[in-house]
PyMOL Python script that loads the backbone (N, CA, C, O; Angstrom):
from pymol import cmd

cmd.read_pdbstr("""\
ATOM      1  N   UNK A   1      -0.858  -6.979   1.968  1.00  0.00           N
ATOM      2  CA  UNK A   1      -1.670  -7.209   3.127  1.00  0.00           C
ATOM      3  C   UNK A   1      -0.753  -7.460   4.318  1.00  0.00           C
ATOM      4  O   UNK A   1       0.170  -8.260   4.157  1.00  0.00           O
ATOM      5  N   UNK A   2      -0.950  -6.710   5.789  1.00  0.00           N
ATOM      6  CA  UNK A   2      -0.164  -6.905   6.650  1.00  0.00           C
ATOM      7  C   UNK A   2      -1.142  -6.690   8.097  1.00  0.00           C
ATOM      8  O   UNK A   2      -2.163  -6.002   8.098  1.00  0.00           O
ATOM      9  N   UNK A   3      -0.662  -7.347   9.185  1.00  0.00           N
ATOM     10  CA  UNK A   3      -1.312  -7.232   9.955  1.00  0.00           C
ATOM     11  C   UNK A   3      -0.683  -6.135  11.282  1.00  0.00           C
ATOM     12  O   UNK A   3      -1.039  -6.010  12.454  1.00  0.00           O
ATOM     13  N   UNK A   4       0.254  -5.544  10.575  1.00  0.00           N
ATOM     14  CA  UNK A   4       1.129  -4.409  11.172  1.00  0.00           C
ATOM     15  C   UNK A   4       1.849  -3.334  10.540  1.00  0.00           C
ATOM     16  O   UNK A   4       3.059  -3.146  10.666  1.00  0.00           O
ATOM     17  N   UNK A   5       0.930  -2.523   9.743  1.00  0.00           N
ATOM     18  CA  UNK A   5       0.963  -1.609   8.725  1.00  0.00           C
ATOM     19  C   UNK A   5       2.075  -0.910   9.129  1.00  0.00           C
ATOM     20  O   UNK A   5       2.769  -0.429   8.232  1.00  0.00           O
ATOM     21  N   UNK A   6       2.438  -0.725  10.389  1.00  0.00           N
ATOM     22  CA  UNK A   6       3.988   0.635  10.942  1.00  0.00           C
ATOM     23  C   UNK A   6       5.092  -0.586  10.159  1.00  0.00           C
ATOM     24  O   UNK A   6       5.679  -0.217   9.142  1.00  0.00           O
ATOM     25  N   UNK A   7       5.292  -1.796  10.602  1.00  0.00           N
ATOM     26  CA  UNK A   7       6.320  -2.833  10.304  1.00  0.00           C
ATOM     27  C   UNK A   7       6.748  -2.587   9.074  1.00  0.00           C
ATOM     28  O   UNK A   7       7.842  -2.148   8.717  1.00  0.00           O
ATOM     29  N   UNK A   8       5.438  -3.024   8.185  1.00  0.00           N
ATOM     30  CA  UNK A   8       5.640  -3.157   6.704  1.00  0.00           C
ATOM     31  C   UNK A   8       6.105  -2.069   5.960  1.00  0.00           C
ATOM     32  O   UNK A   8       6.888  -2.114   5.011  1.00  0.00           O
ATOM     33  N   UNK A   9       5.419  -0.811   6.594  1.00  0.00           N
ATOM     34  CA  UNK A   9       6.205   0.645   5.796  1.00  0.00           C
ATOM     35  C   UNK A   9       7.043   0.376   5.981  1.00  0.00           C
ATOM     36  O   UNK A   9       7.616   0.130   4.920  1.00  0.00           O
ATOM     37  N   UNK A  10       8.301   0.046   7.679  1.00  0.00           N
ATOM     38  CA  UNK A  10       9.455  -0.007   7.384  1.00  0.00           C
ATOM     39  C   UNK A  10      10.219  -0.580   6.801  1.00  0.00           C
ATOM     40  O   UNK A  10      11.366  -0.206   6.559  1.00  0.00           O
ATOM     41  N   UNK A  11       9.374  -2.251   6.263  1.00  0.00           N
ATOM     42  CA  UNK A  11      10.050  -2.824   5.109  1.00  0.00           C
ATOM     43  C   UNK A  11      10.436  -2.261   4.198  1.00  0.00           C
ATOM     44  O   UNK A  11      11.655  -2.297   4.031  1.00  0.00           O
ATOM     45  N   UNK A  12       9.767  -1.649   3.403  1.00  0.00           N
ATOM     46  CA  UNK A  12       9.338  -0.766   2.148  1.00  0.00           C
ATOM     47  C   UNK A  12      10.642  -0.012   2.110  1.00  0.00           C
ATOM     48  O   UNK A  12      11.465  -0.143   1.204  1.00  0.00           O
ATOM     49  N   UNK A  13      10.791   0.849   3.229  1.00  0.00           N
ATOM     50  CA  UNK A  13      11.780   1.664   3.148  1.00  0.00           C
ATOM     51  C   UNK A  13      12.913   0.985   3.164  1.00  0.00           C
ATOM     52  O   UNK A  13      13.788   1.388   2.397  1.00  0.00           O
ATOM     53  N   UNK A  14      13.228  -0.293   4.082  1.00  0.00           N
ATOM     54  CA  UNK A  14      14.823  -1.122   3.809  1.00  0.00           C
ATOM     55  C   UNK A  14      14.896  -1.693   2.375  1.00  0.00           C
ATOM     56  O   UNK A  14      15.953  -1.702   1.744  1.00  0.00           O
ATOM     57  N   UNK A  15      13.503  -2.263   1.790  1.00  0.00           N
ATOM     58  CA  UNK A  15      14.308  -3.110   0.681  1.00  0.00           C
ATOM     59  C   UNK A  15      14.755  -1.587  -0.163  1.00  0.00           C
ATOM     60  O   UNK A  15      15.794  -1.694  -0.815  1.00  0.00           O
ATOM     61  N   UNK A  16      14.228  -0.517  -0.197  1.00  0.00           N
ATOM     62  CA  UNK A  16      14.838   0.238  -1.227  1.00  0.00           C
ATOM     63  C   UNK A  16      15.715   0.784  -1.327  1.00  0.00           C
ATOM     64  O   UNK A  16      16.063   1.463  -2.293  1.00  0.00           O
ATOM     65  N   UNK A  17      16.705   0.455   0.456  1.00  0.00           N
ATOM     66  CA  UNK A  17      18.036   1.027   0.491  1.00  0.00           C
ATOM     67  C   UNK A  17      18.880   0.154   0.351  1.00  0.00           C
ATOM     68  O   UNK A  17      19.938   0.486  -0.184  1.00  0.00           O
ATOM     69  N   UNK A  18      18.670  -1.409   0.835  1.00  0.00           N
ATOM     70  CA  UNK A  18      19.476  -2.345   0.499  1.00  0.00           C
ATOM     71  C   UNK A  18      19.929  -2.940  -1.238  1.00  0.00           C
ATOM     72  O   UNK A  18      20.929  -3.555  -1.610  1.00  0.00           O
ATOM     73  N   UNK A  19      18.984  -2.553  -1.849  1.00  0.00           N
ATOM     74  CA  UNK A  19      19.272  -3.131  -3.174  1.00  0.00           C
ATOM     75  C   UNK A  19      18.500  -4.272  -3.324  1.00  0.00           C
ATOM     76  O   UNK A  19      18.754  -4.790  -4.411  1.00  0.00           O
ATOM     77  N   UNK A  20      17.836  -4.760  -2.821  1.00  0.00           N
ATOM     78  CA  UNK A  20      17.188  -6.226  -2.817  1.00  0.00           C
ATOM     79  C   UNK A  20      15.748  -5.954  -4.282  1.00  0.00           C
ATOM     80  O   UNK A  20      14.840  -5.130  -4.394  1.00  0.00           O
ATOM     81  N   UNK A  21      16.115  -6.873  -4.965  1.00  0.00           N
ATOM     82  CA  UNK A  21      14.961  -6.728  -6.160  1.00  0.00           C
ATOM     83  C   UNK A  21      13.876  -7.241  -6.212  1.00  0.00           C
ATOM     84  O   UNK A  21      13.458  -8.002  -7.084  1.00  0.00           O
ATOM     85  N   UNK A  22      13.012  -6.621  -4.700  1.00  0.00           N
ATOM     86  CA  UNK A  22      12.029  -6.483  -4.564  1.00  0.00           C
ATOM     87  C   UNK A  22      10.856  -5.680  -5.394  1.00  0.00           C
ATOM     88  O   UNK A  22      11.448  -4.961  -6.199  1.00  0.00           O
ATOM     89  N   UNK A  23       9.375  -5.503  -5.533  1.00  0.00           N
ATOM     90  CA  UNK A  23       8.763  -4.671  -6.115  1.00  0.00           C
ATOM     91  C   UNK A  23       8.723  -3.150  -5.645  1.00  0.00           C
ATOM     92  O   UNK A  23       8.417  -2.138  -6.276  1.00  0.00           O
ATOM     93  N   UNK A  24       9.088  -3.304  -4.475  1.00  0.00           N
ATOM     94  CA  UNK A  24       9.068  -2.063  -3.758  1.00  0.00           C
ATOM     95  C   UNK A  24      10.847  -1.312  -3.986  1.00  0.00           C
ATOM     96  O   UNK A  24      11.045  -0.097  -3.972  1.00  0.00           O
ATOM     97  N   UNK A  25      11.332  -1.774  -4.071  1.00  0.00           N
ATOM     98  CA  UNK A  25      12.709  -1.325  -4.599  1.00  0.00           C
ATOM     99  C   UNK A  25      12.722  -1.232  -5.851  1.00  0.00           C
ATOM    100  O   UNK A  25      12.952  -0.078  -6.210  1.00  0.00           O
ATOM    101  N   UNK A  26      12.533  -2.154  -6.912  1.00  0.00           N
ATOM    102  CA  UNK A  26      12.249  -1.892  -8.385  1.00  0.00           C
ATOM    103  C   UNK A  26      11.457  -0.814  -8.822  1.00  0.00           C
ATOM    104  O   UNK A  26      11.628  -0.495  -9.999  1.00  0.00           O
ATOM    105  N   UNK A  27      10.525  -0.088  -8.087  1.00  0.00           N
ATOM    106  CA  UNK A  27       9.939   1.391  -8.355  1.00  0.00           C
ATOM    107  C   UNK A  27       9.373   1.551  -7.768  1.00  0.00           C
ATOM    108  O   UNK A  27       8.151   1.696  -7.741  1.00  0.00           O
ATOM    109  N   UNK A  28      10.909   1.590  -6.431  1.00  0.00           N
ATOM    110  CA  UNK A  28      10.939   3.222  -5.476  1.00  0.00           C
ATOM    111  C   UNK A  28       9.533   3.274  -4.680  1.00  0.00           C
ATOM    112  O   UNK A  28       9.270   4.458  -4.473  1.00  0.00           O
ATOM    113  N   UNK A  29       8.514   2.407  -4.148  1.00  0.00           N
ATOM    114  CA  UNK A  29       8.019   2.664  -3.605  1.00  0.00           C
ATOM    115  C   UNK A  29       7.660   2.336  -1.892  1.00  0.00           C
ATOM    116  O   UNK A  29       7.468   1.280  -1.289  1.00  0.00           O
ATOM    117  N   UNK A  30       7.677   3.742  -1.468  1.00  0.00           N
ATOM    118  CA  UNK A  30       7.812   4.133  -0.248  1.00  0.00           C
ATOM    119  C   UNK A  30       6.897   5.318   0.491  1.00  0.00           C
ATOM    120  O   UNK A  30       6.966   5.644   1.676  1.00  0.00           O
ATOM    121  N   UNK A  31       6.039   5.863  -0.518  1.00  0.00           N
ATOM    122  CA  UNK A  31       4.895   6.353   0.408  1.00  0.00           C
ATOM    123  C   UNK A  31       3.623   5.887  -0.026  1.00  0.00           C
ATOM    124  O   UNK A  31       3.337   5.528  -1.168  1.00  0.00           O
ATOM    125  N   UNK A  32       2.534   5.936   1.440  1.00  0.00           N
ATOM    126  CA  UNK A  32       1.557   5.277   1.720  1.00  0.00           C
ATOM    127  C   UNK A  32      -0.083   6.256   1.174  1.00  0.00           C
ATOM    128  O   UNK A  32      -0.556   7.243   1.738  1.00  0.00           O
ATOM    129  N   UNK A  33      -0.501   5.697   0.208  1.00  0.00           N
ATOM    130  CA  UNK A  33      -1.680   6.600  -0.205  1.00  0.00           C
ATOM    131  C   UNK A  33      -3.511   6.328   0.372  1.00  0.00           C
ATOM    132  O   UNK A  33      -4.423   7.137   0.541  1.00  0.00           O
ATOM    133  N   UNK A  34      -3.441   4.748   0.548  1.00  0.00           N
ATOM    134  CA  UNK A  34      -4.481   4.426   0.747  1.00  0.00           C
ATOM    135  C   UNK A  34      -4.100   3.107   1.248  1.00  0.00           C
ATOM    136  O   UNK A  34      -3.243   2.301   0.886  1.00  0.00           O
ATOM    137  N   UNK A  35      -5.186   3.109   2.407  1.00  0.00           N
ATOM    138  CA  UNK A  35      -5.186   1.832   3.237  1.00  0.00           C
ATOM    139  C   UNK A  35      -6.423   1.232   3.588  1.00  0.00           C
ATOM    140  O   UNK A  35      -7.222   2.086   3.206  1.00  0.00           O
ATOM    141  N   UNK A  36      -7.131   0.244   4.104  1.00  0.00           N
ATOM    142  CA  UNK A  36      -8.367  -0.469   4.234  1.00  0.00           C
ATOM    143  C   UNK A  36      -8.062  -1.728   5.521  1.00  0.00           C
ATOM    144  O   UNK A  36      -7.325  -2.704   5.657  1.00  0.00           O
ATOM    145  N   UNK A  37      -9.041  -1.067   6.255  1.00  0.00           N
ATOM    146  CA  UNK A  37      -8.995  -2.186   7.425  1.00  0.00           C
ATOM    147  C   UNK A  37      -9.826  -3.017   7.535  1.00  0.00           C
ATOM    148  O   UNK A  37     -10.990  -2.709   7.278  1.00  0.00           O
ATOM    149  N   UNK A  38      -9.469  -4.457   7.989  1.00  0.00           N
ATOM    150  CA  UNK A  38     -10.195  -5.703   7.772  1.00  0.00           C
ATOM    151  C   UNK A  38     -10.869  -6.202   9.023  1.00  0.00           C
ATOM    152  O   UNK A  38     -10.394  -5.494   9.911  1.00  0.00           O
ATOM    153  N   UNK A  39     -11.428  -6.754   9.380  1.00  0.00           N
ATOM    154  CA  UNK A  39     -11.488  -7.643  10.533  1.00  0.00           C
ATOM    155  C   UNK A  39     -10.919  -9.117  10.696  1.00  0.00           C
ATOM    156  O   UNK A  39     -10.398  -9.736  11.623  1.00  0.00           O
ATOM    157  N   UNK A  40     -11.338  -9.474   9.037  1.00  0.00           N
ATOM    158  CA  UNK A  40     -11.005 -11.060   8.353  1.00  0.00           C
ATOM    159  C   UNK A  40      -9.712 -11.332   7.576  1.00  0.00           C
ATOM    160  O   UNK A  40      -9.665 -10.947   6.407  1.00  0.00           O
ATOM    161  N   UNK A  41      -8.914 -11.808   7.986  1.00  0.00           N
ATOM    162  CA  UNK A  41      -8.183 -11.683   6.834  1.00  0.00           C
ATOM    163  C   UNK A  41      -8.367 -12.605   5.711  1.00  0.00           C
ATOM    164  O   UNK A  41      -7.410 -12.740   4.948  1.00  0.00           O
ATOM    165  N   UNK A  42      -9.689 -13.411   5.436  1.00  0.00           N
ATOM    166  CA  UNK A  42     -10.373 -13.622   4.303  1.00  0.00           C
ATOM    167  C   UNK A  42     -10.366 -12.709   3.332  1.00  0.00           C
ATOM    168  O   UNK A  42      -9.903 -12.804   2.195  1.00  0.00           O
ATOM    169  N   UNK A  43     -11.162 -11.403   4.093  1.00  0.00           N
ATOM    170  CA  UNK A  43     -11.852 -10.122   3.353  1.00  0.00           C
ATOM    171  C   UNK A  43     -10.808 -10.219   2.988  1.00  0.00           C
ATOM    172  O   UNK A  43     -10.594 -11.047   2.103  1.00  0.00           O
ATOM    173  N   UNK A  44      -9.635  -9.357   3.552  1.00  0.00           N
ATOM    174  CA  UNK A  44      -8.115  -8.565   3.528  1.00  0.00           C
ATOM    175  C   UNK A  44      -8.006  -9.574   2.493  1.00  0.00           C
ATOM    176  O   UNK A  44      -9.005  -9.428   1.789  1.00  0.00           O
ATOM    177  N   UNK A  45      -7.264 -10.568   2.026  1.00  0.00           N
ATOM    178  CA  UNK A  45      -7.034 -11.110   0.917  1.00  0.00           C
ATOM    179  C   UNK A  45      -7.884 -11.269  -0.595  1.00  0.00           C
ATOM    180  O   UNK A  45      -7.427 -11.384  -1.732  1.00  0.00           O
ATOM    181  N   UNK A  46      -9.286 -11.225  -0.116  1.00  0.00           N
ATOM    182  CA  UNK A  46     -10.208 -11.373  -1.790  1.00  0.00           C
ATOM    183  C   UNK A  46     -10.144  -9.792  -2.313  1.00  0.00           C
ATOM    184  O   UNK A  46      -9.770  -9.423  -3.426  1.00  0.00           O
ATOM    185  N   UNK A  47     -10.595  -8.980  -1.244  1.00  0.00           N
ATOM    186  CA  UNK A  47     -10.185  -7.170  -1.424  1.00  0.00           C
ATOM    187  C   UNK A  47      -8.897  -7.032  -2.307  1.00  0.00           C
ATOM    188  O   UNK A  47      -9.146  -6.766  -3.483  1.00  0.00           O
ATOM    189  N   UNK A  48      -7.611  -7.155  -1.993  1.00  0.00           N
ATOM    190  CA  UNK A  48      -6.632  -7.404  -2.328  1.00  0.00           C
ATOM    191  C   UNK A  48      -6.491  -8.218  -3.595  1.00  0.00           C
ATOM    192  O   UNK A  48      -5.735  -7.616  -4.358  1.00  0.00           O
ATOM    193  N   UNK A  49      -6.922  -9.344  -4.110  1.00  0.00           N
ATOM    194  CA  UNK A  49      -6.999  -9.868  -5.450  1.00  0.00           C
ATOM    195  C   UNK A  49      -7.915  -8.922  -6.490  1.00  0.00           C
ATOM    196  O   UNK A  49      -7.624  -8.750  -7.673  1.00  0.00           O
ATOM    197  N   UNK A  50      -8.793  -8.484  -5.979  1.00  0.00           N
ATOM    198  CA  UNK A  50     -10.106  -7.743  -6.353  1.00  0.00           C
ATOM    199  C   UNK A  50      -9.179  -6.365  -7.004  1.00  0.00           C
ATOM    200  O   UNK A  50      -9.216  -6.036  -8.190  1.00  0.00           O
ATOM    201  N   UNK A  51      -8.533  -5.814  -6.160  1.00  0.00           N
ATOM    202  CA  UNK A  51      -8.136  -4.476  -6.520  1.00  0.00           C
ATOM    203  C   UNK A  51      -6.588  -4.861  -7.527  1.00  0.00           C
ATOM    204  O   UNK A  51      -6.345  -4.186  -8.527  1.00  0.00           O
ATOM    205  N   UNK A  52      -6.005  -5.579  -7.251  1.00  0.00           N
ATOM    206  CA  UNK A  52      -4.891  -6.255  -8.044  1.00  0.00           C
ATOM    207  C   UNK A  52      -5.122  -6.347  -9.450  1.00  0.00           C
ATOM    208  O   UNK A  52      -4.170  -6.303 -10.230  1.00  0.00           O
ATOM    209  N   UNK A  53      -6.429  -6.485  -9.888  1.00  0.00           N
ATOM    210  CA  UNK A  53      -6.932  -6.738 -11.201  1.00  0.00           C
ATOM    211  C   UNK A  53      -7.111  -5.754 -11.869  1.00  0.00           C
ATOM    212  O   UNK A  53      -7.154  -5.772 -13.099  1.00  0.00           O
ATOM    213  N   UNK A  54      -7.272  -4.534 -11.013  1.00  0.00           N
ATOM    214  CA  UNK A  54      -8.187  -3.193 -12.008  1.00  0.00           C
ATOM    215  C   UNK A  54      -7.052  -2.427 -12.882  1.00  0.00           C
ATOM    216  O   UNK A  54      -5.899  -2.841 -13.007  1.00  0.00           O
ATOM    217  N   UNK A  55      -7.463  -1.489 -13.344  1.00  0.00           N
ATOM    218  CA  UNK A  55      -6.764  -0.517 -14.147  1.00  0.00           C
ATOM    219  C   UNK A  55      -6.265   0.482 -13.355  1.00  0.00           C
ATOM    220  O   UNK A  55      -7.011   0.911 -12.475  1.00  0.00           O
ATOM    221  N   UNK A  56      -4.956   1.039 -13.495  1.00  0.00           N
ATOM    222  CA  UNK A  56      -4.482   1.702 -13.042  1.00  0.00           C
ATOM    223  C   UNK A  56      -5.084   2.929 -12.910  1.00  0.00           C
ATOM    224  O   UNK A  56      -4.612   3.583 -11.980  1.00  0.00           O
ATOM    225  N   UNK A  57      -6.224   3.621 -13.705  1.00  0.00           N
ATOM    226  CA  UNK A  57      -7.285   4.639 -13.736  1.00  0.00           C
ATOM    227  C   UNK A  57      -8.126   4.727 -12.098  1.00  0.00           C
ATOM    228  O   UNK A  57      -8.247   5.526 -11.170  1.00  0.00           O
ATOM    229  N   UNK A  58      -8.616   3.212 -12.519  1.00  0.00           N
ATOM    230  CA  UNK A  58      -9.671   2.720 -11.255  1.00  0.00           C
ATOM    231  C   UNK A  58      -8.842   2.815 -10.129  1.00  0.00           C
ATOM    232  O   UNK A  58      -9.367   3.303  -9.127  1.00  0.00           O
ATOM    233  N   UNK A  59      -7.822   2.510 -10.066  1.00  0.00           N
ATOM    234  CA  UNK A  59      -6.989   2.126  -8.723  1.00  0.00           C
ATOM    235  C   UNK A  59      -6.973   4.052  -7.692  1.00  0.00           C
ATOM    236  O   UNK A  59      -7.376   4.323  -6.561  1.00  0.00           O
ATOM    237  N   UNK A  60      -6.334   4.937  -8.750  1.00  0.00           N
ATOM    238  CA  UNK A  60      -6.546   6.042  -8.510  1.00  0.00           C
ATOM    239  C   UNK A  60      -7.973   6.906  -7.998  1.00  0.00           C
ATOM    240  O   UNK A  60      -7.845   7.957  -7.369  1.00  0.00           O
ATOM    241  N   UNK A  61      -9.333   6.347  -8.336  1.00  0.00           N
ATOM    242  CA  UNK A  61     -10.370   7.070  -8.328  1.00  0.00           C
ATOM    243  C   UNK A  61     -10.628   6.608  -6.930  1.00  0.00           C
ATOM    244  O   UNK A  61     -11.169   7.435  -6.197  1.00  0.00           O
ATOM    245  N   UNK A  62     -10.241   5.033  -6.255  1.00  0.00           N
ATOM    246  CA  UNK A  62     -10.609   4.570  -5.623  1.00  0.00           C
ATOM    247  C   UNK A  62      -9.715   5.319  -4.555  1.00  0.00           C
ATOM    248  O   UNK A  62     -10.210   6.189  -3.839  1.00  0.00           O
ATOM    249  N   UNK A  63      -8.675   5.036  -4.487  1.00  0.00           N
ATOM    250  CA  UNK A  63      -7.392   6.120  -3.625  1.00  0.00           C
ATOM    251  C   UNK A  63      -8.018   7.530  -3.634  1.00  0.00           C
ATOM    252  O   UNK A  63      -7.894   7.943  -2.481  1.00  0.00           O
ATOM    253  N   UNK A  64      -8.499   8.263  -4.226  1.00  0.00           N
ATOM    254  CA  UNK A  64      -9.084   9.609  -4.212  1.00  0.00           C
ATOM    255  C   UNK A  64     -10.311   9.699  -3.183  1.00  0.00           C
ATOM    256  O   UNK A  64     -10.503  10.639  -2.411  1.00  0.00           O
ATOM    257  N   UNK A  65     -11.164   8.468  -3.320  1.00  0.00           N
ATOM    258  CA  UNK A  65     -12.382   8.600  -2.374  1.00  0.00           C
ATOM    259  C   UNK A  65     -12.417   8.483  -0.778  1.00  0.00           C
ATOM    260  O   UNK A  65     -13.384   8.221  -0.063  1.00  0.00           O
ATOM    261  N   UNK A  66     -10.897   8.788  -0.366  1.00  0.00           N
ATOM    262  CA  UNK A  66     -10.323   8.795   0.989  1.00  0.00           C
ATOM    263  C   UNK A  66      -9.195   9.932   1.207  1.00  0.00           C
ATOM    264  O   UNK A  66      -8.762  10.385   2.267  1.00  0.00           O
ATOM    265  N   UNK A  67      -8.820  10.283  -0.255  1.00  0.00           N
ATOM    266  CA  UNK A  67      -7.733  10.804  -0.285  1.00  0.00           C
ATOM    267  C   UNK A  67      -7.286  11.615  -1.593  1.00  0.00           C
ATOM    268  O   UNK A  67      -6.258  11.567  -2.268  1.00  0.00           O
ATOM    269  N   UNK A  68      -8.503  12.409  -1.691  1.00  0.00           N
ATOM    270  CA  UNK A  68      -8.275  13.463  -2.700  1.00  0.00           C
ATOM    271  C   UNK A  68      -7.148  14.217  -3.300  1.00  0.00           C
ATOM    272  O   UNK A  68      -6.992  14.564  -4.471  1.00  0.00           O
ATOM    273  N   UNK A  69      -6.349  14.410  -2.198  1.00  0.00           N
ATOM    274  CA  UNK A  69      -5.665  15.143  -2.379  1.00  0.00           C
ATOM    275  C   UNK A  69      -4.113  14.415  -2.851  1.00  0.00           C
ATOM    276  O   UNK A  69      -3.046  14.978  -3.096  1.00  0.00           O
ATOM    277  N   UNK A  70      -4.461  12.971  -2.867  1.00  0.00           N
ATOM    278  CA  UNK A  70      -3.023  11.878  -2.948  1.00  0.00           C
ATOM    279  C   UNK A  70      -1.695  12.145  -1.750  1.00  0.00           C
ATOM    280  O   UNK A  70      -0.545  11.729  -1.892  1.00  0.00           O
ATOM    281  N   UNK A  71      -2.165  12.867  -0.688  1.00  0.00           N
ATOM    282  CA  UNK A  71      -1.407  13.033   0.354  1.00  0.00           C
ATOM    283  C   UNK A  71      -0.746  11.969   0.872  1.00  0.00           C
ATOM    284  O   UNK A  71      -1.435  11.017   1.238  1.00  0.00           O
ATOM    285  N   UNK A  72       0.635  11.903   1.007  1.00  0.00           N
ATOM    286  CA  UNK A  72       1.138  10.688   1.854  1.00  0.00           C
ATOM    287  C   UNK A  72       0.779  10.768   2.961  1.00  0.00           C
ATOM    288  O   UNK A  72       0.736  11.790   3.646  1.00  0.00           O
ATOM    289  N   UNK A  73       0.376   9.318   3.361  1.00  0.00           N
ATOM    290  CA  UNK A  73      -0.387   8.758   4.355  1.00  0.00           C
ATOM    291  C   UNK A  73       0.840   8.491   5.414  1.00  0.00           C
ATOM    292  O   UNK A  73       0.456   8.670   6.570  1.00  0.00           O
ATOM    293  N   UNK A  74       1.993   8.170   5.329  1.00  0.00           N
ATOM    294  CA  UNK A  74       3.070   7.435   6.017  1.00  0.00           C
ATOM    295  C   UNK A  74       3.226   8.233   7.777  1.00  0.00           C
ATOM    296  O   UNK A  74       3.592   7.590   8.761  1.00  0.00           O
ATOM    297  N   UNK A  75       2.933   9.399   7.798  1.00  0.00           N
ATOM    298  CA  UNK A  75       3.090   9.754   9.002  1.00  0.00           C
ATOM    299  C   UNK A  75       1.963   9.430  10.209  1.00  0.00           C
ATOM    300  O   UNK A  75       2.098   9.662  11.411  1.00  0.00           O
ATOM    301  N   UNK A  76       0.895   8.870   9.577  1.00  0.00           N
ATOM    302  CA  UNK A  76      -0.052   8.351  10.197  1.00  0.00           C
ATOM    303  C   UNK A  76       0.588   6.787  11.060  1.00  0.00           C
ATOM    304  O   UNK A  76       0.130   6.260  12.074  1.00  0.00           O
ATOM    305  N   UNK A  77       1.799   6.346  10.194  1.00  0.00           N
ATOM    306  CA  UNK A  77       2.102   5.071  11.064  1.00  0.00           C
ATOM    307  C   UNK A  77       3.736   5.679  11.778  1.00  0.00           C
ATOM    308  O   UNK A  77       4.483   4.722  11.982  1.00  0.00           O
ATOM    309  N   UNK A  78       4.148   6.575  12.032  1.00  0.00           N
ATOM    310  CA  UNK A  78       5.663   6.470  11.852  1.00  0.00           C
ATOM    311  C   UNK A  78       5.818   6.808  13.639  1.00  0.00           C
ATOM    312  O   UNK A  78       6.930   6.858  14.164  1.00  0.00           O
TER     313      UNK A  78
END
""", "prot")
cmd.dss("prot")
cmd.show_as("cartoon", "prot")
cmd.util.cbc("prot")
cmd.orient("prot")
């Protein structure tokens, strides 16, 4: 959850060049598939626990219903 989605991609991309044993460096991830905008960052956080829980199946069907095609999203912030 971030309240400056361009920032955080560029996190993403430093911890995985620095070496830092982050989750996003531990597997390589660096492009953007699916995103959800909040007003609350209540929502933004229970959303976020909510989807944290599911199956990796579900996680995908849900990413598909915006983004069929699993297209990286990343140039939308760059």
């Amino acid at each position: 959850m971030t309240n400056n989605l361009r920032f955080r991609l560029s996190q993403h991309k430093e911890n995985n060049t620095t070496g830092n044993r982050t989750f996003t460096s531990k597997y390589n991830v660096t492009y953007l598939l699916y995103y959800e905008k909040f007003t609350w960052i209540q929502e933004a956080i229970a959303r976020e626990k909510e989807i944290k829980d599911w199956r990796r199946e579900k996680k995908i069907e849900l990413i598909k219903t915006i983004n069929p095609d699993l297209d990286f999203l990343n140039y939308l912030f760059d």
